[in-house]
C-alpha positions as CSV (number, residue, x, y, z in Angstrom):
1,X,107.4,-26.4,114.1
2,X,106.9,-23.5,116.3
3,X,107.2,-24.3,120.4
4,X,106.1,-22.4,123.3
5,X,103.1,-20.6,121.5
6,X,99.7,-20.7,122.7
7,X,96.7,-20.1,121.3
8,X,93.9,-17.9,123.0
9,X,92.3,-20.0,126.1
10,X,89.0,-20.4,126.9
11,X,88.4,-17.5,129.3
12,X,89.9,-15.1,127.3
13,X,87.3,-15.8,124.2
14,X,84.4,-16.1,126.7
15,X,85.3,-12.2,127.5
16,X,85.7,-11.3,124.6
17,X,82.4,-12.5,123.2
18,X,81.0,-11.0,126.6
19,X,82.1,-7.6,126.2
20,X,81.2,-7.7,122.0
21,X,78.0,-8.8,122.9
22,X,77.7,-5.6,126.0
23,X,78.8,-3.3,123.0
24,X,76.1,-4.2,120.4
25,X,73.4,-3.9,123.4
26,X,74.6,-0.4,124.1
27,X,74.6,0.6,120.4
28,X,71.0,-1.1,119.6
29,X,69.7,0.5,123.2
30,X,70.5,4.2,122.0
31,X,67.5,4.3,119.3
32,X,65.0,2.1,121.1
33,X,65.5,4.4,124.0
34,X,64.9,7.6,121.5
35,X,61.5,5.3,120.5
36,X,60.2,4.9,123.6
37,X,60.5,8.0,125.2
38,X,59.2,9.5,121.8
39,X,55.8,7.5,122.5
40,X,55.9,8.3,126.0
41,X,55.4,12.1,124.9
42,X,52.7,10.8,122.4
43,X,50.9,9.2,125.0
44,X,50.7,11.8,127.5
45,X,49.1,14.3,124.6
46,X,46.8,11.5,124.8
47,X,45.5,12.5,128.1
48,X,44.5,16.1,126.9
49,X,42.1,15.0,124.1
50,X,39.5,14.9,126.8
51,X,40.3,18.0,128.7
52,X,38.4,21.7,127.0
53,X,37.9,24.5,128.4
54,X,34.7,27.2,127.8
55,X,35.4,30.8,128.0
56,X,32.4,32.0,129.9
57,X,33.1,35.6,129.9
58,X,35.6,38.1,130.4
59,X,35.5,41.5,132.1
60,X,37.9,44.7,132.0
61,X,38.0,45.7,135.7
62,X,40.9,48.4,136.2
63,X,43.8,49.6,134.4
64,X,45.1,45.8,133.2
65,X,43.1,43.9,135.0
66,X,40.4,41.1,133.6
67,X,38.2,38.4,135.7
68,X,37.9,35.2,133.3
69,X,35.7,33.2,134.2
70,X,35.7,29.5,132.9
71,X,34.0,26.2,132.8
72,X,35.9,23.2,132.3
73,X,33.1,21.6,130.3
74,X,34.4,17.8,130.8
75,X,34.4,14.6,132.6
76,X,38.2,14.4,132.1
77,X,38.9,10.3,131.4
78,X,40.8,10.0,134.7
79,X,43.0,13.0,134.4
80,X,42.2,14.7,137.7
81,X,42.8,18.3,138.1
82,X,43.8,20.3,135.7
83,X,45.2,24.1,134.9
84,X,45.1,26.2,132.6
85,X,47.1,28.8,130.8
86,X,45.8,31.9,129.3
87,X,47.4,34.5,126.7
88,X,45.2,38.0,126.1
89,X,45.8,39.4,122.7
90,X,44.7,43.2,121.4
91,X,45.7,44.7,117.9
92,X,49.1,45.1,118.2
93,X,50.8,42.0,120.3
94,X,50.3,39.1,123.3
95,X,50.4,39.1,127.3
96,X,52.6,36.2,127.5
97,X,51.5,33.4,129.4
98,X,49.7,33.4,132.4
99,X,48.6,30.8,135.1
100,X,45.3,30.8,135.8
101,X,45.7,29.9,139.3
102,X,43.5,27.6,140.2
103,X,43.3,24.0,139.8
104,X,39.9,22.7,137.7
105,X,38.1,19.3,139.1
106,X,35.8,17.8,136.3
107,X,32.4,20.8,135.4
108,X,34.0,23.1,137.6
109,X,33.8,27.0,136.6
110,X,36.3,29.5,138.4
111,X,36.7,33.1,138.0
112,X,40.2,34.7,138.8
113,X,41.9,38.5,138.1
114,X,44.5,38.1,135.6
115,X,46.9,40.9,135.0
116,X,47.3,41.4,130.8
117,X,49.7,43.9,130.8
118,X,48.0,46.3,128.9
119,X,44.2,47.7,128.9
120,X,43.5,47.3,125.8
121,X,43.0,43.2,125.5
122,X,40.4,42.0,122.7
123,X,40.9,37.8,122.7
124,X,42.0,35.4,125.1
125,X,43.1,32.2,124.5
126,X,42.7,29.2,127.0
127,X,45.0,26.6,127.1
128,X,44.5,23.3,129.6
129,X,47.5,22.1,131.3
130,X,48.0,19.0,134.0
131,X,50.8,18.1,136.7
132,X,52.4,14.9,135.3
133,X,52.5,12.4,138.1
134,X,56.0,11.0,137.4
135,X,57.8,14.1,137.1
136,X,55.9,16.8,138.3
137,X,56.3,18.7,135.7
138,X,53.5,20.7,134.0
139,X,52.5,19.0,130.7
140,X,50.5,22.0,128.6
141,X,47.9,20.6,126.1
142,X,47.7,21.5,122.6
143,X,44.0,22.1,122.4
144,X,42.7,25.4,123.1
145,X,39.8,27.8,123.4
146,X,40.1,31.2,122.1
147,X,36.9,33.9,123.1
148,X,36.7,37.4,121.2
149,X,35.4,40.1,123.3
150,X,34.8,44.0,123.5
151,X,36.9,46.3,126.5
């Protein structure tokens, strides 16, 4: 018979179980984190179904200049203010994005002077965008409004 050996005491198994048990919570955490911040993003989008914007017109003033004017044409759902992004096309390319400049309450309609980059501009595209609260991060919507005109 073997003497003076000594099998693993209590405390020893309670940390081990512990620390097994804080390694399978920090495996299982990893894609339920990935799942909730996934629906997160889901739900924001969410907030944008009832946010549209009308193109009301759009003038050529000089050189690459053009006053939108635009009507947010909703009630919003609680969203508050919101932005909005605009691209100009013409025949050959895009402006890039542009800010607007001005923040839209619910019916409001704004005109501003937008810079396209070029003077030859055919369509614009109108793109609604709010200030998330938690972040403050601008969250751009997916739905737009696009508005043909002639220079």
């Amino acid at each position: 018979m073997i003497t003076g050996k000594k099998g693993l005491s209590t405390v020893v198994t309670t940390l081990i179980i512990v620390l097994l048990v804080l390694a399978a919570i920090g495996i299982i955490w990893g894609p339920i984190r990935n799942l909730l911040s996934t629906s997160t993003s889901s739900l924001d989008q969410t907030k944008c179904f009832s946010v549209n914007y009308q193109v009301l017109k759009v003038n050529a003033t000089s050189g690459n200049l053009y006053n939108v004017t635009l009507k947010r044409s909703d009630t919003g759902g609680g969203i508050g203010e919101v932005g909005a992004k605009v691209i100009f096309y013409n025949d050959v390319g895009s402006s890039g994005t542009l800010d607007f400049g001005k923040m839209f309450g619910a019916l409001e309609v704004q005109t501003s002077s937008l810079d396209a980059g070029f003077s030859d501009a055919n369509s614009v595209e109108v793109a609604p965008y709010y200030i998330d609260q938690a972040t403050g991060e601008e969250k751009i919507c997916t739905n737009s409004a696009t508005f043909d005109f002639n220079r």
